[in-house]
Rosetta silent file (secondary structure, phi, psi, omega in degrees, C-alpha in Angstrom):
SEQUENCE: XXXXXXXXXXXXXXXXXXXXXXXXXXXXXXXXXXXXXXXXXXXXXXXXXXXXXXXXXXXXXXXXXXXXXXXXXXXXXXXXXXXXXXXXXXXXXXXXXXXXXXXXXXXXXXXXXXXXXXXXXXXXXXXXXXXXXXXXXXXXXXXXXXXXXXXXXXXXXXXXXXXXXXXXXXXXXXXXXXX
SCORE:     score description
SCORE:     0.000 S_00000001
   1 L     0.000  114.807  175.014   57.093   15.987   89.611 S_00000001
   2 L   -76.948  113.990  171.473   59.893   15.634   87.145 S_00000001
   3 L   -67.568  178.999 -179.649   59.694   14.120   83.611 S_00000001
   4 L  -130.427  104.229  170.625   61.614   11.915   82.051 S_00000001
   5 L   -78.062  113.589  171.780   62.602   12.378   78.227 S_00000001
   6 L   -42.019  115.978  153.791   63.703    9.807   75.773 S_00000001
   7 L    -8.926  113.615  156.185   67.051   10.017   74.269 S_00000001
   8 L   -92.207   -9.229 -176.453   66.333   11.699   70.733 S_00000001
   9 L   -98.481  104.793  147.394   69.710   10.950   69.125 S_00000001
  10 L   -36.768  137.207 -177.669   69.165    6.589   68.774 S_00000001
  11 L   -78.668  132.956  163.631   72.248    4.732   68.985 S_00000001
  12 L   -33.003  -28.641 -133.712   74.172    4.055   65.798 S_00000001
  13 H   -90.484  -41.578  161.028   75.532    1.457   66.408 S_00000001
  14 H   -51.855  -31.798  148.644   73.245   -1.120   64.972 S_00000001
  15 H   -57.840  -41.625 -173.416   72.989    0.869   61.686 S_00000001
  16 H   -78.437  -48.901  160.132   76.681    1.267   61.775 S_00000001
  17 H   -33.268  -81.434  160.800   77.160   -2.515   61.956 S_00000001
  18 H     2.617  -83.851  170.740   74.866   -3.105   59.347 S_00000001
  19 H   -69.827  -15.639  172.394   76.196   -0.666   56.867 S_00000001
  20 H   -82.628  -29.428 -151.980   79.484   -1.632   57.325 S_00000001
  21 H   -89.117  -28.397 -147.343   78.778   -5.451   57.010 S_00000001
  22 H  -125.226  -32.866  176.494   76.507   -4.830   53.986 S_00000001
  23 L    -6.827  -55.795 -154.558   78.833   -1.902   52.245 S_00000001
  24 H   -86.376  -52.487 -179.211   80.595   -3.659   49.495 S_00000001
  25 H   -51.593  -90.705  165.919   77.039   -5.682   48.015 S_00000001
  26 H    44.312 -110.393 -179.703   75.448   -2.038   48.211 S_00000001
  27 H   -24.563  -66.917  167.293   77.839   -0.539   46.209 S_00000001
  28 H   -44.458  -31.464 -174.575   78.199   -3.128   43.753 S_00000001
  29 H   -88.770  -11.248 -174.333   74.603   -3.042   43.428 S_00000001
  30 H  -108.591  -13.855  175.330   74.124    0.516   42.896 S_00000001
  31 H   -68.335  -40.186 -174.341   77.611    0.447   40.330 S_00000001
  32 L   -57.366  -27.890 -170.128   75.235   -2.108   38.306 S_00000001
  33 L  -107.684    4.084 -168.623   72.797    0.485   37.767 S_00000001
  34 L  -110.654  102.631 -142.630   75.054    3.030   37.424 S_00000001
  35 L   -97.147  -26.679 -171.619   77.586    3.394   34.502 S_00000001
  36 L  -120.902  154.387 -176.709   80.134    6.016   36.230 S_00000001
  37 H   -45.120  -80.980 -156.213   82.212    5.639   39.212 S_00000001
  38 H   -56.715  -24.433  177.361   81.685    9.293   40.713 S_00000001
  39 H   -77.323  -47.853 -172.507   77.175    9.165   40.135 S_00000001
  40 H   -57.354  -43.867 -169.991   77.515    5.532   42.075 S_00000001
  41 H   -44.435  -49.878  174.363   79.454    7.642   44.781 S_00000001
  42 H   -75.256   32.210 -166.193   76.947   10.453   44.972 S_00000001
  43 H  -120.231  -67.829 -165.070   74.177    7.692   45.058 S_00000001
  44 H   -62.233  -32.962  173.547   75.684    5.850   47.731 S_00000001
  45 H   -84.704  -16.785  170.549   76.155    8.544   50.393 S_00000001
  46 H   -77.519  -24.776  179.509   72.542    9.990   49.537 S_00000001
  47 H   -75.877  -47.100  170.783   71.379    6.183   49.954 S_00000001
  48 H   -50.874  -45.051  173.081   73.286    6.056   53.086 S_00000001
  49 H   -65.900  -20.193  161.805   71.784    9.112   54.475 S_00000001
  50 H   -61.405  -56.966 -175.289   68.169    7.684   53.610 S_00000001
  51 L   -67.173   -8.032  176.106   68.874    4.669   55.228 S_00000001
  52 L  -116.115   34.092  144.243   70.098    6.312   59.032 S_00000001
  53 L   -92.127  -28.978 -173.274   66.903    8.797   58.432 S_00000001
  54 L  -113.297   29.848  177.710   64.583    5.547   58.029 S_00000001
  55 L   -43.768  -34.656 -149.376   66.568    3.234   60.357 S_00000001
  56 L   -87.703   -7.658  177.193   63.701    3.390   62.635 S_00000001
  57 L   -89.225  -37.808  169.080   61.676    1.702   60.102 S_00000001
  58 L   -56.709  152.969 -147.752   63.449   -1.094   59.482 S_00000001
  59 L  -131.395   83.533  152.729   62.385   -4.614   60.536 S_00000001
  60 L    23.832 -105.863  168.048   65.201   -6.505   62.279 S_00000001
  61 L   -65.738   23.261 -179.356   64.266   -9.374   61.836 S_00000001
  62 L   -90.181 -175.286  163.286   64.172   -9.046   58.071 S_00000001
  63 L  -119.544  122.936  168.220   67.606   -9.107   55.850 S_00000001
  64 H   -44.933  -78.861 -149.765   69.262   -5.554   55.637 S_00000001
  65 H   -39.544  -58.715 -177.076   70.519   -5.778   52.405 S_00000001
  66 H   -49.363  -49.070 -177.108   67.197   -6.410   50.101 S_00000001
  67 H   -87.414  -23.708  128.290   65.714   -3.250   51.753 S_00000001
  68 H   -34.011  -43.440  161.179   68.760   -1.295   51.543 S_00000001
  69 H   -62.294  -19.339 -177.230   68.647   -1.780   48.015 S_00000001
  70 H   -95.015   -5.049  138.318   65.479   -0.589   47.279 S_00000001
  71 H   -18.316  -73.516 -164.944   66.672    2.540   49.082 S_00000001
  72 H   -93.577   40.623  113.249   69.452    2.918   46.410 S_00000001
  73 H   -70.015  -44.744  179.631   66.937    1.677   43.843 S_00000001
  74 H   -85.137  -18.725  179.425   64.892    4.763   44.042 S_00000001
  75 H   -68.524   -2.162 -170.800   68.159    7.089   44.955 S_00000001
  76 H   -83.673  -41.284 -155.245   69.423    5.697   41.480 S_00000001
  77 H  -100.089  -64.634  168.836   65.805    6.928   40.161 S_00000001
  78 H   -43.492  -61.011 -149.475   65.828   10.220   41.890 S_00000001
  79 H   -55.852  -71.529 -136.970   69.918   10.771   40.701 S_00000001
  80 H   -45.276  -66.111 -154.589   68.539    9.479   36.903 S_00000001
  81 H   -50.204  -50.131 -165.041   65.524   12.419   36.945 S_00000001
  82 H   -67.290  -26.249  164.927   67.925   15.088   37.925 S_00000001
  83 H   -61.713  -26.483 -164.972   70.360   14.270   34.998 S_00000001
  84 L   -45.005  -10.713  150.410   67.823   13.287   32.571 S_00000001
  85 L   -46.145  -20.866 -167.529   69.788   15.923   30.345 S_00000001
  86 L  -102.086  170.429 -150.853   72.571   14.032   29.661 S_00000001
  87 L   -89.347  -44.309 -169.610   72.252   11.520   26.139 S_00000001
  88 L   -80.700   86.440  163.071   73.414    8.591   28.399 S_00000001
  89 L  -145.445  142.537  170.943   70.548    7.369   30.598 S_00000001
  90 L   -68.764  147.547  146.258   68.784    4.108   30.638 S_00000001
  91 L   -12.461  147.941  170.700   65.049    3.714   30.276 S_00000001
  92 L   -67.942  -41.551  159.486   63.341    3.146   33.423 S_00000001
  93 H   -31.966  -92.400 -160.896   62.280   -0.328   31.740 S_00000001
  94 H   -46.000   22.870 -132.335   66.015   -1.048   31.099 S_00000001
  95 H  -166.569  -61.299 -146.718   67.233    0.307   34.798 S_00000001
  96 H   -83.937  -21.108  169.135   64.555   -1.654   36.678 S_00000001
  97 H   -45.900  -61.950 -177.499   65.818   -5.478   34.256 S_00000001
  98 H   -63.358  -18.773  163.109   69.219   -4.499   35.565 S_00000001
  99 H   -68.387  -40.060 -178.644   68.054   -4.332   38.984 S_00000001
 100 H   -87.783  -15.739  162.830   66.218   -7.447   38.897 S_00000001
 101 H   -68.067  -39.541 -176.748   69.297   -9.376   37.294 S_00000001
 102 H   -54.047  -82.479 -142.742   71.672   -7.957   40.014 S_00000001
 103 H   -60.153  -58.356  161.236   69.149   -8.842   42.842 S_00000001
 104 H   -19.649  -55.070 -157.241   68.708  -12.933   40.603 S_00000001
 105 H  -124.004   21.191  168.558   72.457  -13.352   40.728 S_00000001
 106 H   -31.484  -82.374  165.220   73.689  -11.503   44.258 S_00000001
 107 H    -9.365  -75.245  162.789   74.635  -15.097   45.320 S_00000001
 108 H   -33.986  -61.108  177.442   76.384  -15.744   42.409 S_00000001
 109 H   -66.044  -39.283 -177.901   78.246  -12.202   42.509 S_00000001
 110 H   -93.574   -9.692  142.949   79.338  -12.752   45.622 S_00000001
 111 H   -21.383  -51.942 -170.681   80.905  -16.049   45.425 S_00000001
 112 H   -98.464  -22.041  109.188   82.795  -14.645   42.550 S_00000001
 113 H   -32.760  -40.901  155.345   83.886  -11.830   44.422 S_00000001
 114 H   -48.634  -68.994 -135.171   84.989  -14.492   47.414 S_00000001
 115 L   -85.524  -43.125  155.645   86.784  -16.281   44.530 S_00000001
 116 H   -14.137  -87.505  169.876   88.147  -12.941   43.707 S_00000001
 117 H   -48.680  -18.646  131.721   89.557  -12.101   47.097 S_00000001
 118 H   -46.280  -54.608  161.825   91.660  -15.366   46.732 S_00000001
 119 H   -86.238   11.075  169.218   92.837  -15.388   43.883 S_00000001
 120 L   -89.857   -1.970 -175.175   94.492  -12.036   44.380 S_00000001
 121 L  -102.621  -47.805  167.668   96.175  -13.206   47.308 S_00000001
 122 L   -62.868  -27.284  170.058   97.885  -15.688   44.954 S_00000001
 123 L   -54.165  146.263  173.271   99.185  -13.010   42.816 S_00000001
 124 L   -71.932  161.467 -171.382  103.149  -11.833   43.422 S_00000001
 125 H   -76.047   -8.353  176.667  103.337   -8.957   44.963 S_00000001
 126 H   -74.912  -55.437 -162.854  104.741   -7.259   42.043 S_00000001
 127 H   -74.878  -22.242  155.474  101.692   -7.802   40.026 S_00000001
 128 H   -32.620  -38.466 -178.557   99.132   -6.898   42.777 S_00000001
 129 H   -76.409  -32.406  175.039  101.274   -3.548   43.031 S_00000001
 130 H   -69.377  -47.445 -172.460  100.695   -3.141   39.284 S_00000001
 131 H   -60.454  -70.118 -175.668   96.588   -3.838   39.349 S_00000001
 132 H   -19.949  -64.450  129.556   96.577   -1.695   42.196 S_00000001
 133 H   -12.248  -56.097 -142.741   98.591    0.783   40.424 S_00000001
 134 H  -126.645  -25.567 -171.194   96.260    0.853   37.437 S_00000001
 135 L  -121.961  -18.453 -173.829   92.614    0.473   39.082 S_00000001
 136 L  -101.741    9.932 -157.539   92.881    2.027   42.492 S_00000001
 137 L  -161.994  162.669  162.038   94.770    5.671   42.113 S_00000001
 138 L   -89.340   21.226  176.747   94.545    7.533   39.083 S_00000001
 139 L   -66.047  114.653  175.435   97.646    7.049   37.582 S_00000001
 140 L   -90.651  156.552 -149.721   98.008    6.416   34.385 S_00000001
 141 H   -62.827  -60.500 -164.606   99.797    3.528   32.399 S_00000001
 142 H   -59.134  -10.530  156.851  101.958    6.187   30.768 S_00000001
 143 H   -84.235  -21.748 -178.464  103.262    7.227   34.676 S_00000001
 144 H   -76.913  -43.490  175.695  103.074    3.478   35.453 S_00000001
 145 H   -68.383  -50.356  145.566  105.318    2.788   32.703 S_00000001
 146 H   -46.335  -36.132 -175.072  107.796    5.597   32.958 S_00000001
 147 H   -93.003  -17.257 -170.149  108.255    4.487   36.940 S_00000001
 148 L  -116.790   40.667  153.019  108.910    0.676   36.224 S_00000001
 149 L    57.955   36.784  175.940  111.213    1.380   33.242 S_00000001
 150 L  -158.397 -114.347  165.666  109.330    0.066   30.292 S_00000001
 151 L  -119.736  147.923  167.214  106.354    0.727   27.825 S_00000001
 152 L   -55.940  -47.402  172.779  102.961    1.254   27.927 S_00000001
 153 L    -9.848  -72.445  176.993  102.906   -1.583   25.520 S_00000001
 154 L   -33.381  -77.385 -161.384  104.248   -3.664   27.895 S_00000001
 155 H   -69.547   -0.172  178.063  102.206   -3.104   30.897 S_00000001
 156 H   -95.382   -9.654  178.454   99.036   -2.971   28.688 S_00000001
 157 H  -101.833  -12.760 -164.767   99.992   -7.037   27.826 S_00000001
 158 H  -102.135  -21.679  128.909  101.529   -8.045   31.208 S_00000001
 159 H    -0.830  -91.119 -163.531   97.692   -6.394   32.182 S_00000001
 160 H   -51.478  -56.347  167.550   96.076   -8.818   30.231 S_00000001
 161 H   -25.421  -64.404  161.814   98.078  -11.453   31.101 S_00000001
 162 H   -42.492  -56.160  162.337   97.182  -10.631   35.059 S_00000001
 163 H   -35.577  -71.872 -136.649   93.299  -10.498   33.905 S_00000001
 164 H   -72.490  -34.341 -178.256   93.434  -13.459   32.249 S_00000001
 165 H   -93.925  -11.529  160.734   94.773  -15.460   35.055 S_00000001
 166 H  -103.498    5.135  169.192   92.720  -14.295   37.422 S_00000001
 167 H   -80.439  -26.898  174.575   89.489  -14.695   35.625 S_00000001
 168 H   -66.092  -50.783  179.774   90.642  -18.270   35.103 S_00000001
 169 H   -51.621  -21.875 -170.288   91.207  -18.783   38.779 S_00000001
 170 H   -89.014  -46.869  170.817   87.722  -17.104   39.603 S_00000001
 171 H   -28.731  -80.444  174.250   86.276  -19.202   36.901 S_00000001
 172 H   -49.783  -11.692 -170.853   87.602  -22.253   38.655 S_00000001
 173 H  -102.039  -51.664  163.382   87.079  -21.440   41.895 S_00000001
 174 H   -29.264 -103.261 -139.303   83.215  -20.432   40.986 S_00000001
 175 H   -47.517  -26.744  163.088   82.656  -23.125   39.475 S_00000001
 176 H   -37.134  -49.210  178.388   84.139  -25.127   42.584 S_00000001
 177 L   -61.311  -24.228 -138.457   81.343  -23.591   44.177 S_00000001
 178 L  -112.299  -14.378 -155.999   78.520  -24.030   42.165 S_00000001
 179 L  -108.955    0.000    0.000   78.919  -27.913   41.789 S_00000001
């Protein structure tokens, strides 16, 4: 009489879905509680790796996101403890307010992220290549400046300028939303 064993490796693929579909809100949500770029990173892949240990827990028919966060609510809490050396960390008080305003205005952020993704599509392609330039790579305005022939000066006001007009467009475009 032969047995029959159950796959032990579960397929991914519903987890992989998931987390990809859910990725960016995450992030953003764990950046909120977070002040620097490289602790959300080490956050997010220890949050990730929580979340494919306790896949099997999760309830379908629930919404991924909300329980995914309070994953990366406590990996945020764990990261905090081990750090607790350094001068900058919030109160646990202060840590769990910013968690419940992030979670209050999700909606809201992502609209305004939407509005985001739009109006950046309206930008010329020059100035997309500059924000890009200046927020995505590590390059700094004084290499930014030197390769396009002009000052930092410059590119720190034709910056602002770029900012300015796309916070108006997100503004407007929000607000499109909201009424």
């Amino acid at each position: 009489m032969s047995r029959q064993f159950a796959d032990p490796t579960p397929d991914p693929t519903p987890f992989v879905e998931l987390i990809v579909k859910n990725e960016r809100a995450l992030t953003r949500y764990i950046r909120s509680l977070l002040p620097r770029i490289d602790d959300a990173e080490e956050v997010w892949q220890a949050t990730a790796i929580e979340l494919w240990e306790k896949f099997d827990q999760y309830d379908p028919t629930r919404d991924f996101l909300p329980w995914a966060q309070r994953f990366a609510y406590f990996e945020v809490l764990k990261f905090r403890r081990d750090a607790a050396r350094d001068r900058m960390v919030f109160s646990d008080e202060a840590l769990q307010a910013i968690a419940d305003t992030h979670s209050a205005s999700q909606s809201k952020l992502e609209a305004r992220s939407r509005a985001l993704q739009g109006c950046l599509k309206k930008l010329t392609a020059a100035d997309l290549q500059l924000l890009r330039s200046r927020y995505e790579s590590e390059t700094t305005i004084g290499s930014i400046a030197e390769k396009l022939q002009t000052t930092a000066k410059a590119l720190y006001r034709r910056l602002d300028r770029i900012r300015e007009r796309l916070a108006q467009c997100v503004h407007h475009h929000a607000a499109l939303v909201e009424e």
